[in-house]
C-alpha positions in Angstrom: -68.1 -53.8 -28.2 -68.6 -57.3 -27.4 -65.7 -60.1 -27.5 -66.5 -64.0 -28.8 -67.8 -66.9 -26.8 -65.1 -68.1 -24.9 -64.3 -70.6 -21.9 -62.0 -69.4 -18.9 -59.6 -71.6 -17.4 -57.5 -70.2 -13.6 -54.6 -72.5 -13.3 -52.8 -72.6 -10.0 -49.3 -74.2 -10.7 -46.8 -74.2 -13.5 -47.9 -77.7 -14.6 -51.8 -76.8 -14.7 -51.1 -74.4 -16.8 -48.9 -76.4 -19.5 -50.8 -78.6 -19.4 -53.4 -76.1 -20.4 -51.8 -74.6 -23.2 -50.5 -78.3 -24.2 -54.2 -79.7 -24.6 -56.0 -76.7 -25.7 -53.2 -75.2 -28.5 -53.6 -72.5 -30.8 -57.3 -72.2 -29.7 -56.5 -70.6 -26.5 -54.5 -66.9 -25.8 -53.1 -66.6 -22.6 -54.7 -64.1 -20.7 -51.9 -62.2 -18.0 -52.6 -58.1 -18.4 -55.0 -58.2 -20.9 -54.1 -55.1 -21.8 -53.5 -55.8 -25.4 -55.2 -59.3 -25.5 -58.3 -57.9 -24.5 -58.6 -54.5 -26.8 -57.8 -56.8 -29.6 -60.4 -59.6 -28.7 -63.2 -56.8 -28.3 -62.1 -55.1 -32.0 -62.6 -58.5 -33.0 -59.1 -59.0 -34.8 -58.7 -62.2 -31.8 -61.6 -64.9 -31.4 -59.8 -67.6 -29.1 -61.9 -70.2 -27.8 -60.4 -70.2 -24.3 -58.6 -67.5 -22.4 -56.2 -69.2 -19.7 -55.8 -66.8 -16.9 -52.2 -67.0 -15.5 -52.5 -64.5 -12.7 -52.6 -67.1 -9.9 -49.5 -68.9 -10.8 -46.9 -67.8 -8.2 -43.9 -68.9 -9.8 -44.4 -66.7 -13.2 -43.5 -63.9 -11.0 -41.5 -61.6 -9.2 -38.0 -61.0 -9.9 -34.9 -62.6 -8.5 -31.4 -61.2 -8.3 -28.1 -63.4 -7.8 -24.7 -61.6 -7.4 -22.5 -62.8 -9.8 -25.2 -64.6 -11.9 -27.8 -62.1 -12.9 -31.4 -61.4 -12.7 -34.5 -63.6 -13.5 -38.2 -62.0 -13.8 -41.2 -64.1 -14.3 -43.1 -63.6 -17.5 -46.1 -62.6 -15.0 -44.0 -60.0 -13.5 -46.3 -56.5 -14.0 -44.4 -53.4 -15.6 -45.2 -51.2 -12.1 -43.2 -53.9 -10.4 -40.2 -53.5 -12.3 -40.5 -50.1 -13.2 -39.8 -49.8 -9.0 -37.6 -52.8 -8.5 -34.6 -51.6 -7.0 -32.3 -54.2 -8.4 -34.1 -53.3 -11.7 -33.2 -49.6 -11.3 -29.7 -50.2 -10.0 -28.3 -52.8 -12.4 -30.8 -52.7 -15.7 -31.1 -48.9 -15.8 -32.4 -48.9 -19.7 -35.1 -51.6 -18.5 -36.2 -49.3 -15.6 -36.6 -46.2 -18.0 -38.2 -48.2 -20.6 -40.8 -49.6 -17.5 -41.6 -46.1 -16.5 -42.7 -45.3 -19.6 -44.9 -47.6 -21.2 -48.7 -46.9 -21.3 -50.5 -44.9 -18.0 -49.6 -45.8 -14.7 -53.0 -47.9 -15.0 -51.5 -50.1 -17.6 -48.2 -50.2 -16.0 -50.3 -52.0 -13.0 -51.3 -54.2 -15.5 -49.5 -55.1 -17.8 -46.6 -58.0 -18.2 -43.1 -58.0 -19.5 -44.1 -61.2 -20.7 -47.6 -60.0 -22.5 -44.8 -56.8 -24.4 -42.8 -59.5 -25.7 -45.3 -61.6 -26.9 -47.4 -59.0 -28.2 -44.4 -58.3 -30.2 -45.5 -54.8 -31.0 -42.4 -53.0 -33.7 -43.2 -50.2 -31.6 -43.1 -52.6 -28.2 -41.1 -50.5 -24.7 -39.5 -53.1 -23.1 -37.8 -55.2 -25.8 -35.1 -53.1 -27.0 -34.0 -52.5 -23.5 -33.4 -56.4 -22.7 -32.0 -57.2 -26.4 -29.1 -54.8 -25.1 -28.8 -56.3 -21.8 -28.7 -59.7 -23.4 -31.5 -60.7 -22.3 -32.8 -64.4 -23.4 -36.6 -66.1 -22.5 -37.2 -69.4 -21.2 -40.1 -70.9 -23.1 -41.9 -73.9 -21.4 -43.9 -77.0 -22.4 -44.9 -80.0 -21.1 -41.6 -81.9 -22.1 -39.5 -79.0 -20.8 -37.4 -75.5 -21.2 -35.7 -73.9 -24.0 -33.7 -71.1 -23.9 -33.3 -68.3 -26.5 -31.9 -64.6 -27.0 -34.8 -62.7 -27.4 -34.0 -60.9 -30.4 -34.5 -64.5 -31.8 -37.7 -64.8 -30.3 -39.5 -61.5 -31.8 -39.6 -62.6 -35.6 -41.7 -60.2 -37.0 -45.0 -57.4 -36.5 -46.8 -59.7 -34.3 -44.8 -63.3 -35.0 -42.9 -65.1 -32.1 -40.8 -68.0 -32.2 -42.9 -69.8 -30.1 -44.4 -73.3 -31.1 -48.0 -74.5 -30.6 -47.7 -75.8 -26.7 -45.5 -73.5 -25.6 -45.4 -70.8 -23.3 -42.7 -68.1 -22.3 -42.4 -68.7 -18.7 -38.9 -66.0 -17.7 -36.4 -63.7 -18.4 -32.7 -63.9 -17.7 -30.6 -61.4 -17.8 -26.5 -61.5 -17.1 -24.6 -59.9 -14.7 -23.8 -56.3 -16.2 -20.1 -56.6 -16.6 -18.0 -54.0 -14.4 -17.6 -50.6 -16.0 -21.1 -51.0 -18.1 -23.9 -49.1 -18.3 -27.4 -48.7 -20.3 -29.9 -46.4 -20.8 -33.2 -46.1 -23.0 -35.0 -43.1 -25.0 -38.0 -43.0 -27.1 -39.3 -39.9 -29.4 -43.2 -39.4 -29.8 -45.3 -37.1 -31.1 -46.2 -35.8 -27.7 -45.6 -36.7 -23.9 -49.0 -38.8 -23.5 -49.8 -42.1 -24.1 -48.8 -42.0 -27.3 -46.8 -45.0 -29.5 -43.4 -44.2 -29.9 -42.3 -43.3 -33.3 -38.4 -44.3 -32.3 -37.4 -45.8 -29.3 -33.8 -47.1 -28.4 -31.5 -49.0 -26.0 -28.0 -48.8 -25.5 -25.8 -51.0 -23.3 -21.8 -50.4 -22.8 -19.4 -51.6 -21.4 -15.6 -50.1 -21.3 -12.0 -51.3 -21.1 -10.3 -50.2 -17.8 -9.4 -47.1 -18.9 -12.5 -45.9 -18.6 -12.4 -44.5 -22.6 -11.8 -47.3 -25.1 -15.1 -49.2 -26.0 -15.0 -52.9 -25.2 -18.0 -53.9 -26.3 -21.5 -51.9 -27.1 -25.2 -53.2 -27.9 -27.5 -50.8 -29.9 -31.2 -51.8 -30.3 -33.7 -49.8 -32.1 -37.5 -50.3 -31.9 -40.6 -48.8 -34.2 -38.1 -48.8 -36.9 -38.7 -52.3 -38.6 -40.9 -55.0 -38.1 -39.4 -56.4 -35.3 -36.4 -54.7 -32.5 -33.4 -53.8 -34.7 -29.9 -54.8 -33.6 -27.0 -52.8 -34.9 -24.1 -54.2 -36.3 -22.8 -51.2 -38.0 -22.7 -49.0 -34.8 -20.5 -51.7 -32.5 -18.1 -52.0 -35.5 -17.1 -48.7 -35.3 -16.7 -47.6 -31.5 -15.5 -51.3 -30.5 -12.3 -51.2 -29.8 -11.6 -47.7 -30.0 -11.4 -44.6 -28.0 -14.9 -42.9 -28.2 -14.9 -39.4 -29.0 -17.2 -37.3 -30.7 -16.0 -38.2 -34.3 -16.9 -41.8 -34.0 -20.7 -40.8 -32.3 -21.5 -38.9 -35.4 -20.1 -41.1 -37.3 -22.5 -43.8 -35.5 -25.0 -41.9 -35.4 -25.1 -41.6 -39.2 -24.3 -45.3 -39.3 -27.8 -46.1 -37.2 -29.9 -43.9 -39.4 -28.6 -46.0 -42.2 -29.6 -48.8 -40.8 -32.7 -47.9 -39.9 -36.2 -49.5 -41.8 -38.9 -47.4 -40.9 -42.1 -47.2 -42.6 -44.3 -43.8 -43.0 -47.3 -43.9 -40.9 -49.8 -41.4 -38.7 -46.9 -40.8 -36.2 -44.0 -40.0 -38.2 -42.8 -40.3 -41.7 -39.9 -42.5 -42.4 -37.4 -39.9 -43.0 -38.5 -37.9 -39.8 -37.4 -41.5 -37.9 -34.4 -42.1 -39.8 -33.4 -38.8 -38.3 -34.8 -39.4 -34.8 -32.6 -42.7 -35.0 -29.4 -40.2 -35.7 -30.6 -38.1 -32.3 -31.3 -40.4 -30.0 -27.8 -42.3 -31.0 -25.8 -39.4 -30.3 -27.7 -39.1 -27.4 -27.7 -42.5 -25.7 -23.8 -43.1 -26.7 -22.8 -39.4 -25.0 -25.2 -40.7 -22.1 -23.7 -44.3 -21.4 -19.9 -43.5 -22.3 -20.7 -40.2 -19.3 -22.2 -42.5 -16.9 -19.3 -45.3 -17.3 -16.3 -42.6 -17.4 -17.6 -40.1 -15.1 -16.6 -38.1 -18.1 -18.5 -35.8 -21.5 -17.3 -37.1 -25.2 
């Protein structure tokens, strides 16, 4: 399979590169993995006249941490590298799961948290798990930065919010308030490289007594065309004392919610019901990790 004609540019700095993406527009892709880019530019369903090649740019990189203020990762940043990020693991524990289990170790070693976001695959790892840990993108042009939750920037099966000269440059992710915790889960037809037919993220965070719910993000993914936030779930543990009632209760609630289609991996109804476990499961998971304590 052979891809289209195309010319390659290598920035080396920030400003090369918008300036790239400025002056070249919606003829270019940029190219930082490749491993969706390219797979889709050799089945012929992308023909971009220029690929620019962001791997050289230091500062889309790495990943920060600030006590007190929260983490920043670079668009550039590979999935290996925060699947084994310490700081990663230790205070974004649903983004560390999620890391671990996207694609072959291969791809991980490849692949961007920038390129699964912008991808904006339904079915996409890495999303759900930074929707519930509030995580919002810069996005860069040559006039300057934006900021935006990211469940505002995934609009669709493929659709971003980003404009013609623009470029998502970083995550940022809060502090994880004290007695919080998140965790991730997906469902699949087998344990292989396989798209997930439900995946979820949860993120909780507790009042001091360790058993009323202060506040709770639920994000569901493969389930609609772009990463499902709950509302229904938070209104009914928020503010309460969580106990077994309310999780089914949830549970039932997320299912509801849920807009799956029927496909080769699952039927809807089998992921409406997948949405019901892995809700019980995540909410019994987070509340025991914060309390120290089962439902």
């Amino acid at each position: 399979m052979f891809m289209n004609h195309f010319a390659y540019f290598a920035p080396q700095t920030p400003s090369e590169t918008l300036n790239l993406v400025s002056r070249l527009g919606n003829k270019a892709k940029i190219l930082a993995g490749g491993t969706d880019l390219l797979i889709m530019m050799k089945e012929k369903l992308l023909k971009p006249e220029y690929l620019i090649d962001i791997n050289e740019v230091r500062e889309l990189k790495g990943i920060s941490y600030e006590p007190g203020n929260g983490a920043v990762i670079g668009a550039g940043a590979k999935i290996s590298e925060i699947e084994f990020s310490g700081i990663i693991r230790e205070k974004y524990y649903a983004l560390h799961q999620a890391a671990g289990e996207l694609g072959s170790a291969q791809v991980r070693h490849m692949a961007t948290i920038g390129g699964n976001s912008c991808h904006a695959s339904p079915a996409a790892e890495t999303p759900p798990p930074l929707i519930a840990l509030g995580a919002k993108v810069l996005i860069s042009n040559v006039f300057g930065d934006r900021e935006l939750p990211l469940e505002e920037f995934i609009l669709g099966n493929r659709v971003t919010a980003l404009a013609e000269g623009e470029m998502l440059t970083k995550f940022i992710l809060p502090e994880p308030a004290s007695k919080s915790a998140s965790r991730y889960a997906y469902i699949g037809r087998r344990d292989a490289m396989e798209i997930d037919a439900v995946n979820m993220a949860v993120n909780i965070v507790l009042e001091d007594d360790a058993r009323t719910v202060k506040t709770l993000k639920l994000v569901m993914g493969s389930v609609s065309p772009k990463p499902l936030v709950s509302t229904e779930v938070p209104a009914i543990l928020t503010g309460r004392e969580f106990n077994s009632e309310l999780v089914e209760k949830a549970a039932r609630a997320a299912s509801g919610e849920a807009k799956p289609i029927s496909d080769i991996r699952a039927s809807a109804e089998y992921r409406r019901e997948l949405v019901a476990v892995l809700t019980r499961r995540l909410l019994q998971e987070v509340f025991g990790a914060v309390s120290g304590k089962g439902v």
